[in-house]
Residue frames as a rotation matrix with the C-alpha (Angstrom) as fourth column:
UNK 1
-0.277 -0.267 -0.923 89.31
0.728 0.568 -0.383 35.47
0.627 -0.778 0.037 -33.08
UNK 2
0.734 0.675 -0.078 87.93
0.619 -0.617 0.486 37.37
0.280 -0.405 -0.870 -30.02
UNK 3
0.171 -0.758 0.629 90.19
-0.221 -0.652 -0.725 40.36
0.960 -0.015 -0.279 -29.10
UNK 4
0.887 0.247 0.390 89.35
-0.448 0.252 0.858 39.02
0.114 -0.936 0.334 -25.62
UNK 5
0.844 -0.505 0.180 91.85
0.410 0.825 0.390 35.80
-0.345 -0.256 0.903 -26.08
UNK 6
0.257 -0.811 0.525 94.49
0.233 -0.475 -0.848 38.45
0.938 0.340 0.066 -28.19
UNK 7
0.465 -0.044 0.884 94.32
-0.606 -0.744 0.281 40.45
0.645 -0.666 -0.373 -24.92
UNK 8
0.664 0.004 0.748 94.56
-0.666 0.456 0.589 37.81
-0.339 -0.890 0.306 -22.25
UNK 9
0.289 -0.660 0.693 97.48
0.675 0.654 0.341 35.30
-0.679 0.369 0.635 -24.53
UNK 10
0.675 -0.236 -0.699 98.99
-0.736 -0.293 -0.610 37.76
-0.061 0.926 -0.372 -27.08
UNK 11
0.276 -0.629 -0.727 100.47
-0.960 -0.218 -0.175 36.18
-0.048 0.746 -0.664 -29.69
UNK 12
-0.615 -0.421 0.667 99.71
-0.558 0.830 0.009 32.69
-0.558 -0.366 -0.745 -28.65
UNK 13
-0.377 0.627 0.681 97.25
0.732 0.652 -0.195 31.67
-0.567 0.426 -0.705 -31.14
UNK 14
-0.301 0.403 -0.864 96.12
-0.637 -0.760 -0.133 32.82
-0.710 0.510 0.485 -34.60
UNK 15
-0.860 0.432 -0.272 93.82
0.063 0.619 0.783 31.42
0.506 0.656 -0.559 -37.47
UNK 16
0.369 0.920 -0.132 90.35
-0.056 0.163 0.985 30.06
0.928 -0.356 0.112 -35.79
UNK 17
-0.069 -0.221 0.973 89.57
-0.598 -0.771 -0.218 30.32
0.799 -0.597 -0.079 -32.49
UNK 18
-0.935 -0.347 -0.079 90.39
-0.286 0.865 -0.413 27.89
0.211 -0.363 -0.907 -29.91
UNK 19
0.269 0.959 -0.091 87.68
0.032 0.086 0.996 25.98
0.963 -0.271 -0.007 -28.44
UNK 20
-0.417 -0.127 0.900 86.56
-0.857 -0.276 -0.436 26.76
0.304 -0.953 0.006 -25.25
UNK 21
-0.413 0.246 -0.877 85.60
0.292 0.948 0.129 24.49
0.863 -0.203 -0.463 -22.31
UNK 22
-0.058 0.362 0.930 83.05
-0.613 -0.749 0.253 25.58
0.788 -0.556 0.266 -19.91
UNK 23
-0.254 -0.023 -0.967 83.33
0.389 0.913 -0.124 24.09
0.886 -0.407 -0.223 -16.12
UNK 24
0.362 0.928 0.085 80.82
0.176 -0.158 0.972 24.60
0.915 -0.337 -0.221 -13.77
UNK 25
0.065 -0.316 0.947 81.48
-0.901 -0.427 -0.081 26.25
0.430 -0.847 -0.312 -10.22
UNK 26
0.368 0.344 0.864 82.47
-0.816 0.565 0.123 23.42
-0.445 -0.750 0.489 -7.65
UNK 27
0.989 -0.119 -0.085 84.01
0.039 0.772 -0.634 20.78
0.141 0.624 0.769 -10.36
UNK 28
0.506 -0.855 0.108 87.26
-0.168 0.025 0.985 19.59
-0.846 -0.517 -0.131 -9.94
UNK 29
0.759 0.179 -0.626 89.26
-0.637 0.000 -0.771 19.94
-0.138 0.984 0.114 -12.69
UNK 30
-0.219 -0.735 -0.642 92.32
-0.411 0.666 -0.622 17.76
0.885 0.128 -0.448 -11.80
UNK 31
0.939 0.336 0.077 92.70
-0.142 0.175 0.974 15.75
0.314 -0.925 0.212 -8.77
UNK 32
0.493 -0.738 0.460 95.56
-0.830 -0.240 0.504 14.31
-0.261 -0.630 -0.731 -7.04
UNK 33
-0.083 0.033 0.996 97.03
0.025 0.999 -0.031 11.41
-0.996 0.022 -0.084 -8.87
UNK 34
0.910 0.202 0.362 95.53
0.274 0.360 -0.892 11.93
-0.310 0.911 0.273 -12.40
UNK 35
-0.002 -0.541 0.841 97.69
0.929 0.310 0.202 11.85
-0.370 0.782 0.502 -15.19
UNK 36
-0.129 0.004 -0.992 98.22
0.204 -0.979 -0.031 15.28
-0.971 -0.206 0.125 -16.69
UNK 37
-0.119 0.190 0.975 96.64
0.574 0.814 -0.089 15.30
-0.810 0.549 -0.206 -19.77
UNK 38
0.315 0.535 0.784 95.91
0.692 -0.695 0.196 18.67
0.649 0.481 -0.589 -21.06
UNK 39
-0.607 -0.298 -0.737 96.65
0.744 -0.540 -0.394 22.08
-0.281 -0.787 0.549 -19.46
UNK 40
0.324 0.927 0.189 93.65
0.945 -0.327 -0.013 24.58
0.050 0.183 -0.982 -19.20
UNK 41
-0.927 -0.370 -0.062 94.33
0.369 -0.929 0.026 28.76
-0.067 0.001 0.998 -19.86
UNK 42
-0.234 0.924 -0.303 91.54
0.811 0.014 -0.585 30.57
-0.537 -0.382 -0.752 -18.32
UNK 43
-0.578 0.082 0.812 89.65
0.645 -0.564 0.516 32.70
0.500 0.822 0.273 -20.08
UNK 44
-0.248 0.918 0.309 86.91
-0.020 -0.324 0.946 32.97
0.968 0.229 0.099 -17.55
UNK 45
0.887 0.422 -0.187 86.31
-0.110 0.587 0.802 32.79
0.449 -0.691 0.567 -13.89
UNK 46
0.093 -0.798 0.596 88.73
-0.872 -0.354 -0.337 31.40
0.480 -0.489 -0.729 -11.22
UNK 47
0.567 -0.284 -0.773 90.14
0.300 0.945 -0.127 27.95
0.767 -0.160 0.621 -10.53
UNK 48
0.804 -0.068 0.591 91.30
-0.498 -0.621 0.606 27.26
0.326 -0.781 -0.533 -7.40
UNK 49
0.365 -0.138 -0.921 94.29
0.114 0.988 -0.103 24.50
0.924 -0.067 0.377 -7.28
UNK 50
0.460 -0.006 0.888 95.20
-0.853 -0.280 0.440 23.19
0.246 -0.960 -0.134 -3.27
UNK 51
-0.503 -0.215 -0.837 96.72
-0.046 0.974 -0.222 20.48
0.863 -0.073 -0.500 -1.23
UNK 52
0.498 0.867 -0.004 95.02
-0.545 0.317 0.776 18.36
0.674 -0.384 0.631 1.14
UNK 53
-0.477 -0.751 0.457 96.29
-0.800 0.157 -0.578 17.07
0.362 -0.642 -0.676 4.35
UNK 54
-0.601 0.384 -0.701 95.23
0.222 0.923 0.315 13.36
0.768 0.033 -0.640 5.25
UNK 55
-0.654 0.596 -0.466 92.95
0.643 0.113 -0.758 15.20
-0.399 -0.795 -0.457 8.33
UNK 56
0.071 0.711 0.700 91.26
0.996 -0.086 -0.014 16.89
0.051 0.698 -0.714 5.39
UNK 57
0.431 0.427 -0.795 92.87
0.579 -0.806 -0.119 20.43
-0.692 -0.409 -0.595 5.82
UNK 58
0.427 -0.360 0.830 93.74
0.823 -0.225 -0.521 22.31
0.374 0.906 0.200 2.70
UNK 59
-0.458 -0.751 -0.475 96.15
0.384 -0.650 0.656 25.06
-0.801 0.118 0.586 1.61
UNK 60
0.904 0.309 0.294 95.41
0.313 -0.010 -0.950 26.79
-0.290 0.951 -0.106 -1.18
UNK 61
-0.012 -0.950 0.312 98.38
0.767 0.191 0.613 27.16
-0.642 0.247 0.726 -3.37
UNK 62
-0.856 -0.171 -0.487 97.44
0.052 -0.967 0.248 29.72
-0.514 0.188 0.837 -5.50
UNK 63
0.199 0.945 0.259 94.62
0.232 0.211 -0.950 30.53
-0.952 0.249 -0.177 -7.63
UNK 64
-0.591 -0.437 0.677 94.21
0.703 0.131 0.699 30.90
-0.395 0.890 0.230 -11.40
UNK 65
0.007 0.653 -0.758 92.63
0.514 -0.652 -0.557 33.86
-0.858 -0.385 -0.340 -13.35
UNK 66
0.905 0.326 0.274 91.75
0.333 -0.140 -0.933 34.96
-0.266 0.935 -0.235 -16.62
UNK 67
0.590 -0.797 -0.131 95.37
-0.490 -0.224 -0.843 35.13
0.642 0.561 -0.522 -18.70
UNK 68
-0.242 -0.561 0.791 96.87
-0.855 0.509 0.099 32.46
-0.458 -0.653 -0.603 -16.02
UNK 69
0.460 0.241 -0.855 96.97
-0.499 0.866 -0.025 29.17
0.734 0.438 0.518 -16.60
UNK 70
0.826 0.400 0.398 98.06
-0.483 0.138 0.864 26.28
0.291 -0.906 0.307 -14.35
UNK 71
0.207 -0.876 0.437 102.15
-0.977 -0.208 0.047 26.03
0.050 -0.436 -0.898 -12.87
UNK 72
0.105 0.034 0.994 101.27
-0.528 0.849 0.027 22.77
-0.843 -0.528 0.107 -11.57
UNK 73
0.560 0.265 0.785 100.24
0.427 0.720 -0.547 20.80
-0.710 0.642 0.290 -14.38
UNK 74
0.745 -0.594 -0.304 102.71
-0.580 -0.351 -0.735 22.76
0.330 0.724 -0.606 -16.79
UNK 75
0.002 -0.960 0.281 105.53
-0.982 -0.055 -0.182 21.12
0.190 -0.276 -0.942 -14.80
UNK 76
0.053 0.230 0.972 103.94
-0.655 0.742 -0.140 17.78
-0.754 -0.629 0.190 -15.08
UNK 77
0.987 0.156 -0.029 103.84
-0.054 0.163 -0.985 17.93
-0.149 0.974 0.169 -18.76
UNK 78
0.457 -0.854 -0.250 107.15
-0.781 -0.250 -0.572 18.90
0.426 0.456 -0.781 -18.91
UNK 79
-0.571 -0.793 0.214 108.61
-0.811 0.503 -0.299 16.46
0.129 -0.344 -0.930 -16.41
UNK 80
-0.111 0.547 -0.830 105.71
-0.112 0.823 0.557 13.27
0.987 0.155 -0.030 -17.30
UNK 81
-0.834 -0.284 -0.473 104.59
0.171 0.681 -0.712 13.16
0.524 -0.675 -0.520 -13.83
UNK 82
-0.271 0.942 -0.198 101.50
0.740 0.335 0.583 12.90
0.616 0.012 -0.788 -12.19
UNK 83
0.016 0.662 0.749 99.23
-0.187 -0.734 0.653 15.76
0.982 -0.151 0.112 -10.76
UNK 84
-0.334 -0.230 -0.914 100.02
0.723 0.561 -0.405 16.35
0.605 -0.796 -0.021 -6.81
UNK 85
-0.985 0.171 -0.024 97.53
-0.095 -0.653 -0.751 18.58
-0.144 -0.738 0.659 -5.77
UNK 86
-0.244 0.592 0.768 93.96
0.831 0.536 -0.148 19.31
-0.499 0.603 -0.622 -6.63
UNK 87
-0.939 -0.343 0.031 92.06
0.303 -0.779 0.549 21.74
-0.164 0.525 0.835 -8.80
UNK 88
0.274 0.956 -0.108 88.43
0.831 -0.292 -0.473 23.08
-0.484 0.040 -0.874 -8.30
UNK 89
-0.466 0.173 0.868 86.74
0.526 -0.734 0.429 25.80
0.711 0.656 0.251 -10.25
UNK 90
-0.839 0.088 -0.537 85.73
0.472 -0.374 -0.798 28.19
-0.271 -0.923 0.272 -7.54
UNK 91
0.024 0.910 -0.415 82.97
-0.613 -0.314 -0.724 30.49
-0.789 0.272 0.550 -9.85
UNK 92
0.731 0.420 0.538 82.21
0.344 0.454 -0.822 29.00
-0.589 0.786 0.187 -13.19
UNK 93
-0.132 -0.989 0.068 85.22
0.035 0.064 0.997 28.74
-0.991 0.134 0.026 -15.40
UNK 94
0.928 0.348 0.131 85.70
0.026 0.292 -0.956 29.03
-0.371 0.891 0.263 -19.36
UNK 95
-0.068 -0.994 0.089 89.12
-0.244 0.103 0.964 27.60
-0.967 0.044 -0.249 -20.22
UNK 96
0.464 0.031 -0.885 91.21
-0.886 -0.014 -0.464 26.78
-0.026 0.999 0.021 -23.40
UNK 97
0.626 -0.273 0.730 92.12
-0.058 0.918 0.392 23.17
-0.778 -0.288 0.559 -23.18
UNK 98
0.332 -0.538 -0.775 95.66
-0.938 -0.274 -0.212 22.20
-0.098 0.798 -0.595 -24.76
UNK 99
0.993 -0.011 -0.119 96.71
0.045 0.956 0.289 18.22
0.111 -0.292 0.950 -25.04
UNK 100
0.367 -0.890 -0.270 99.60
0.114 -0.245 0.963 17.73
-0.923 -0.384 0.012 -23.13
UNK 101
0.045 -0.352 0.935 101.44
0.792 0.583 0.181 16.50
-0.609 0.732 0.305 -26.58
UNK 102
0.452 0.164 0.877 100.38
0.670 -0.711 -0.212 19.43
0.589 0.684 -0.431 -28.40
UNK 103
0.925 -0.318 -0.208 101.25
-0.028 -0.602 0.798 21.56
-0.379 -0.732 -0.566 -25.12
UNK 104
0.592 -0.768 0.244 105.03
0.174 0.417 0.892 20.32
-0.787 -0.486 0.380 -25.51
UNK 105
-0.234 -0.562 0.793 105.90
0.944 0.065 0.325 21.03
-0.234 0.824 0.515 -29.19
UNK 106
0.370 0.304 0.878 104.66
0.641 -0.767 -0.005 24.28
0.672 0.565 -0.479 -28.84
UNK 107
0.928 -0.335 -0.166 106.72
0.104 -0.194 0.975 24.75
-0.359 -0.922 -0.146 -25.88
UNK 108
0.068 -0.971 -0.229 109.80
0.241 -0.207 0.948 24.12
-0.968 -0.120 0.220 -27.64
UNK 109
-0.288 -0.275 0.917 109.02
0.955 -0.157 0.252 25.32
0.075 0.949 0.308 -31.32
UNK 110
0.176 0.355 0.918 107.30
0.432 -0.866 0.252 28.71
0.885 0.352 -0.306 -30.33
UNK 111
-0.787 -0.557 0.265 108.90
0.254 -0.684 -0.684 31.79
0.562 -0.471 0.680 -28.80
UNK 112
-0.166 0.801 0.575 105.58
-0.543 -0.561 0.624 32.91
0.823 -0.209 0.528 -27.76
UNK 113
0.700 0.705 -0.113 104.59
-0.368 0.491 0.790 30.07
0.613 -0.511 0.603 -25.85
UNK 114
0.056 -0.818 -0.573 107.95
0.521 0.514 -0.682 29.33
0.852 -0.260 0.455 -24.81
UNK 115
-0.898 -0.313 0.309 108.24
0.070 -0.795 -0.603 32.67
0.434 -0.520 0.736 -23.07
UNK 116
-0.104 0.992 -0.074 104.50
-0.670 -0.015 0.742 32.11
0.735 0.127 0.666 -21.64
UNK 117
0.725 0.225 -0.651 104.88
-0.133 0.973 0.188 29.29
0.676 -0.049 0.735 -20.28
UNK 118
0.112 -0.877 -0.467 108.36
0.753 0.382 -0.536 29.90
0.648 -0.292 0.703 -18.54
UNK 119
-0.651 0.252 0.716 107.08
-0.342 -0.940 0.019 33.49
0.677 -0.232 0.698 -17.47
UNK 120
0.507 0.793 0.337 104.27
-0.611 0.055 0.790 31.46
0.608 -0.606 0.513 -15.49
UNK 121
0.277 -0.693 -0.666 106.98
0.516 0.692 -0.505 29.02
0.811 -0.203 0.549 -14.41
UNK 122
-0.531 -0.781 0.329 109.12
0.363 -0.561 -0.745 32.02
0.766 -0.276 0.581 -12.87
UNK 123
-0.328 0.472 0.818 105.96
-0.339 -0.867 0.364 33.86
0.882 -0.158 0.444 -11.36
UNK 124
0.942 0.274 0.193 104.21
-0.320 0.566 0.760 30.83
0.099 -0.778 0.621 -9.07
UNK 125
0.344 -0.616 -0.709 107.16
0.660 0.696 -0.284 29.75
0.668 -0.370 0.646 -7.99
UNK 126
-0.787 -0.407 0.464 108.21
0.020 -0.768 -0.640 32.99
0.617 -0.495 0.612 -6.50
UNK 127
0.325 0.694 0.643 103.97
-0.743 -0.233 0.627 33.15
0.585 -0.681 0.439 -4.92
UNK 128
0.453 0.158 -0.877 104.78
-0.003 0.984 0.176 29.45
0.891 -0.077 0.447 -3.82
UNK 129
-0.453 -0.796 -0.402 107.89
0.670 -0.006 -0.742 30.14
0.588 -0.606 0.536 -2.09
UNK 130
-0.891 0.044 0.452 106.60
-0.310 -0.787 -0.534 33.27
0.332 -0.616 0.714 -0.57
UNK 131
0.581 0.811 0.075 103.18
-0.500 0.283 0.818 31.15
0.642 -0.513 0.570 0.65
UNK 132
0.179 -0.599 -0.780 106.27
0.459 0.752 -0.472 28.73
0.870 -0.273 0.410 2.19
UNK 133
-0.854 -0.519 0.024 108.06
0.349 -0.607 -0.714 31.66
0.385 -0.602 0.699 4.00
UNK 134
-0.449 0.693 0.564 104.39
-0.792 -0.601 0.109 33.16
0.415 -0.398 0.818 5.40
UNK 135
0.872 0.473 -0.127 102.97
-0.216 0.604 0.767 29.81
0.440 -0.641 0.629 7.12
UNK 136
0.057 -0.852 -0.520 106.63
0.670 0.419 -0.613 28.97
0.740 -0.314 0.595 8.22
UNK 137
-0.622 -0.734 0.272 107.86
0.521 -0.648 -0.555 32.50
0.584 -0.203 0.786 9.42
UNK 138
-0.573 0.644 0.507 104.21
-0.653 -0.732 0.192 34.50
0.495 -0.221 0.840 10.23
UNK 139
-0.857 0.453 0.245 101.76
-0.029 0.432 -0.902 34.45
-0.514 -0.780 -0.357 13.16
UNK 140
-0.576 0.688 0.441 98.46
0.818 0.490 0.302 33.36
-0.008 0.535 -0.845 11.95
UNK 141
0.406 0.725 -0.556 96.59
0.669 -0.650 -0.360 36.47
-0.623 -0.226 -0.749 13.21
UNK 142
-0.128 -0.539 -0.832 99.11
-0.254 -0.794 0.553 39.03
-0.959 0.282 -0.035 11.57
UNK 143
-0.903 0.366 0.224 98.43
0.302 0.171 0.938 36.79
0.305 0.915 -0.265 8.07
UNK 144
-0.335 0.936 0.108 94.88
0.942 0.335 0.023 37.04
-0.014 0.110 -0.994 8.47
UNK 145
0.180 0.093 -0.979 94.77
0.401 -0.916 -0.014 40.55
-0.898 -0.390 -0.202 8.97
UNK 146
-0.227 -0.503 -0.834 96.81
-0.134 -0.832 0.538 41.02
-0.965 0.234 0.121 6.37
UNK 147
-0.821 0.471 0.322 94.68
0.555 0.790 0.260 38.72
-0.133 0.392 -0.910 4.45
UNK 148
0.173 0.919 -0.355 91.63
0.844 -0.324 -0.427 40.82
-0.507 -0.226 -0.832 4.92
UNK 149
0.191 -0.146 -0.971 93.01
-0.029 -0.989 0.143 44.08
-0.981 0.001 -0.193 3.88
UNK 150
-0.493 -0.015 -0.870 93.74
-0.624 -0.691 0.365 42.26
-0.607 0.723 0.331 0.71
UNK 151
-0.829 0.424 0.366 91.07
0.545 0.761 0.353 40.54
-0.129 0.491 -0.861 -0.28
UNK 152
-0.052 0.827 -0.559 88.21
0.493 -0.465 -0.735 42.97
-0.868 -0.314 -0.384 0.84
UNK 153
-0.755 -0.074 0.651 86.26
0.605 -0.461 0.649 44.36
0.252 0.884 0.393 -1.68
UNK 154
0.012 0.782 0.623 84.37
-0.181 -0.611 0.771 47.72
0.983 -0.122 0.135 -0.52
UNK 155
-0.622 -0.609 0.492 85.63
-0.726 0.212 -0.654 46.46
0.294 -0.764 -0.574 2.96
UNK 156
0.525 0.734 0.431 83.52
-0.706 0.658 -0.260 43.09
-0.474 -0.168 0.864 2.65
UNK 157
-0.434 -0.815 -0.385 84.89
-0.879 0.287 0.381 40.16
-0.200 0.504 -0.840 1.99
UNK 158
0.344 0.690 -0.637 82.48
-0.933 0.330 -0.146 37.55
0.110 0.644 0.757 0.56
UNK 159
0.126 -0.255 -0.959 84.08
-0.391 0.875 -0.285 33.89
0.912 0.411 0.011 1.64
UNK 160
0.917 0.187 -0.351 83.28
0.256 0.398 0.881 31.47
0.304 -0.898 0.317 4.97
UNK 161
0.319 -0.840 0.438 85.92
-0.928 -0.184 0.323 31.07
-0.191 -0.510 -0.839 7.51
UNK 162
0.452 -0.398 0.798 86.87
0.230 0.917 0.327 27.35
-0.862 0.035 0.506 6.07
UNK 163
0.901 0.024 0.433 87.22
0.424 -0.256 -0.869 29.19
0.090 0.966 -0.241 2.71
UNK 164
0.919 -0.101 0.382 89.71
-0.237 -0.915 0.327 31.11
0.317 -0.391 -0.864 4.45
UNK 165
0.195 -0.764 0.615 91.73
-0.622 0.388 0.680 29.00
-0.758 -0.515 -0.400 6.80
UNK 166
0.633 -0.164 0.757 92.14
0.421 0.893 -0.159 27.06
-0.650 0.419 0.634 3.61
UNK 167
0.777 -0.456 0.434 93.98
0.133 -0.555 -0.821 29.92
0.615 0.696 -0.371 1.96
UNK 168
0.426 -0.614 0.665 95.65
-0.789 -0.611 -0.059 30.73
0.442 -0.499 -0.745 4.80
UNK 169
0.041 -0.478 -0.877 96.45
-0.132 0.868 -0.479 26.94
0.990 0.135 -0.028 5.48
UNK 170
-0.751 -0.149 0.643 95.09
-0.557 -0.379 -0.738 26.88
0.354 -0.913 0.202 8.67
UNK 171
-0.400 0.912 -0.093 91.62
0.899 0.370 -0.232 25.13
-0.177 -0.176 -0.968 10.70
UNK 172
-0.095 0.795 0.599 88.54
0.069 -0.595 0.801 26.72
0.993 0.117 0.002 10.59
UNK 173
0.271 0.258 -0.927 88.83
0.809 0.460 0.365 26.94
0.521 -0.849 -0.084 14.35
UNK 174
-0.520 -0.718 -0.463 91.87
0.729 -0.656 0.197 29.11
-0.445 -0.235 0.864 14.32
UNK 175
-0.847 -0.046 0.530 90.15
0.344 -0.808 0.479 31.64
0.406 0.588 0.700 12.31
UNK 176
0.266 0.934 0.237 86.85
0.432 -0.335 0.837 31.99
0.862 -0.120 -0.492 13.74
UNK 177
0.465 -0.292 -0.836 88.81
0.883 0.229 0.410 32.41
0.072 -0.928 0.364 16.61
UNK 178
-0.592 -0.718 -0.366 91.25
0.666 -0.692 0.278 35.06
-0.453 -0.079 0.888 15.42
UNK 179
-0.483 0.402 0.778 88.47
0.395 -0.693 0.603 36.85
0.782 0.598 0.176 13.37
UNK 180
0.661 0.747 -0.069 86.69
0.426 -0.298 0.854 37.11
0.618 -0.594 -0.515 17.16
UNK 181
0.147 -0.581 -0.801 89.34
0.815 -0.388 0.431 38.39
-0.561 -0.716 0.416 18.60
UNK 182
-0.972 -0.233 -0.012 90.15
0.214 -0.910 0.354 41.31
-0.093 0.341 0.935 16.04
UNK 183
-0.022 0.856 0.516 85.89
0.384 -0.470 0.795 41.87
0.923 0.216 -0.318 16.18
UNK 184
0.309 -0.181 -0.934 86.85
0.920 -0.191 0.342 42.33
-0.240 -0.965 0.108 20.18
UNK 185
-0.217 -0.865 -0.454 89.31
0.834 -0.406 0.375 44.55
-0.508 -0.297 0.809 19.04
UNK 186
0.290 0.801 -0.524 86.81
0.017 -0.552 -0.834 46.66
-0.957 0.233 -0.173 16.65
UNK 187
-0.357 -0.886 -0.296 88.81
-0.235 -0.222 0.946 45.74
-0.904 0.407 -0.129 13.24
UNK 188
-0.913 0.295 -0.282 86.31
-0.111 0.486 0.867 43.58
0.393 0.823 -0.411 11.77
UNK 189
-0.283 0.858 0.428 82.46
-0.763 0.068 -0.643 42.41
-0.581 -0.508 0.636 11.96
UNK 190
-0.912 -0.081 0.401 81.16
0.053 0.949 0.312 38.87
-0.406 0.306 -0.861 11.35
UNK 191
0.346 0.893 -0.286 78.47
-0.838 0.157 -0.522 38.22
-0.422 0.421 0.803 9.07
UNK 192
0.545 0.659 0.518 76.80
-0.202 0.703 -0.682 35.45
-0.814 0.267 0.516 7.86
UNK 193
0.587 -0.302 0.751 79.40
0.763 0.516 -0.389 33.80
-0.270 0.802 0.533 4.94
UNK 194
-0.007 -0.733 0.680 81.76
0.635 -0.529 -0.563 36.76
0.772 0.428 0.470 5.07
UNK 195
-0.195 -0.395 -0.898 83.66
0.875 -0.483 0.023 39.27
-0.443 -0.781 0.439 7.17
UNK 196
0.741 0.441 0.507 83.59
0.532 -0.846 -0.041 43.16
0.411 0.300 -0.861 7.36
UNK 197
-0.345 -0.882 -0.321 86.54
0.938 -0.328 -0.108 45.21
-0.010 -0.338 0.941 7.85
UNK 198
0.237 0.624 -0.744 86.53
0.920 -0.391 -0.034 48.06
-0.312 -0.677 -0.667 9.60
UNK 199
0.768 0.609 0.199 86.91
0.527 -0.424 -0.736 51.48
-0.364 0.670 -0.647 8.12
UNK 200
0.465 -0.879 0.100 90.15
-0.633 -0.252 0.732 52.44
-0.618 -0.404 -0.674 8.88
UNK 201
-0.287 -0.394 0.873 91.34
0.170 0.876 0.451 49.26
-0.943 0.278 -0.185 7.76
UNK 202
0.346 0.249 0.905 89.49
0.865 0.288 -0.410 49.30
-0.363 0.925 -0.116 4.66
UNK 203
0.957 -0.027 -0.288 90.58
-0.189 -0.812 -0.552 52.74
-0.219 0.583 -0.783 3.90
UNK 204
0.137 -0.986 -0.100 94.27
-0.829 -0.169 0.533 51.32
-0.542 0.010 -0.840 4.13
UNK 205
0.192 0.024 0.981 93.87
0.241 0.968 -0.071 48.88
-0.951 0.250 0.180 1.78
């Protein structure tokens, strides 16, 4: 087995190695509605899963990342109910794919997966709650800011301003907006598909 999948799941699989499923950037891997059939542990890449507001503005709820797997759809398996968000692969994904069925008896016959599984349980629920308390409680500019400082890589941050307000659960209005005002303010510079934070800033990051 690769030491890769030891690393990123100890102790959740031995014998042959799982198979993998490879899903292209941009594919949705669940939608809103389906049935939960399977739950995917990433090996590869970064899955993005969101809700949608009926004027088409998303949230993102959290994201998924090699040795993560997906909160949502674990708690759908467990409680038979139907998928209430969606899931996209943001870069090109290679997951392990488990059927729900199989998921569920290895939930309650192995320690490994038990504690896995209830560890990811414990973890998004705590980001959830704290995404709850930060669109409830925080001004949009003061997230975004603080949004920038951590996301930037090399003080560049690589993702539109719909990409954005969709993390930050916002329009793409409000941000282009607030991102000109803090370029007013000399914090940041707009480019073309992605922002630039200003040195200062990026050195406090």
């Amino acid at each position: 087995m690769p030491t890769s999948i030891d690393v990123l799941f100890p102790g959740l699989f031995s014998g042959p190695a799982p198979e993998m499923t490879h899903v292209p950037a941009g594919t949705h891997i669940c939608m809103e509605g389906d049935r939960c059939g399977f739950i995917p542990l990433v090996v590869e890449g970064t899955a993005r899963v969101y809700k949608m507001a009926e004027n088409g503005r998303e949230i993102t709820l959290y994201r998924i990342e090699p040795g993560g797997s997906c909160v949502v759809t674990a708690s759908c398996i467990i409680g038979e109910r139907d998928f209430p968000a969606f899931a996209v692969a943001e870069t090109d994904v290679t997951a392990i794919v488990i059927e729900a069925d199989r998921f569920q008896r290895l939930t309650r016959e192995n320690a490994a997966w038990h504690a896995y599984v209830y560890g990811l349980l414990s973890r998004k629920l705590a980001d959830v709650i704290e995404l709850v308390e930060e669109v409830a409680f925080r001004r949009v500019d003061a997230r975004l800011l603080d949004y920038l400082r951590a996301e930037v890589v090399n003080g560049r941050l690589d993702r539109t301003h719909e990409a954005i307000a969709a993390d930050l659960g916002t329009s793409r209005e409000v941000v282009s907006r607030l991102l000109k005002d803090l370029e007013e303010q000399g914090l940041v510079h707009r480019e073309r598909g992605g922002v630039l934070l200003a040195p200062a800033d990026s050195r406090g990051k």
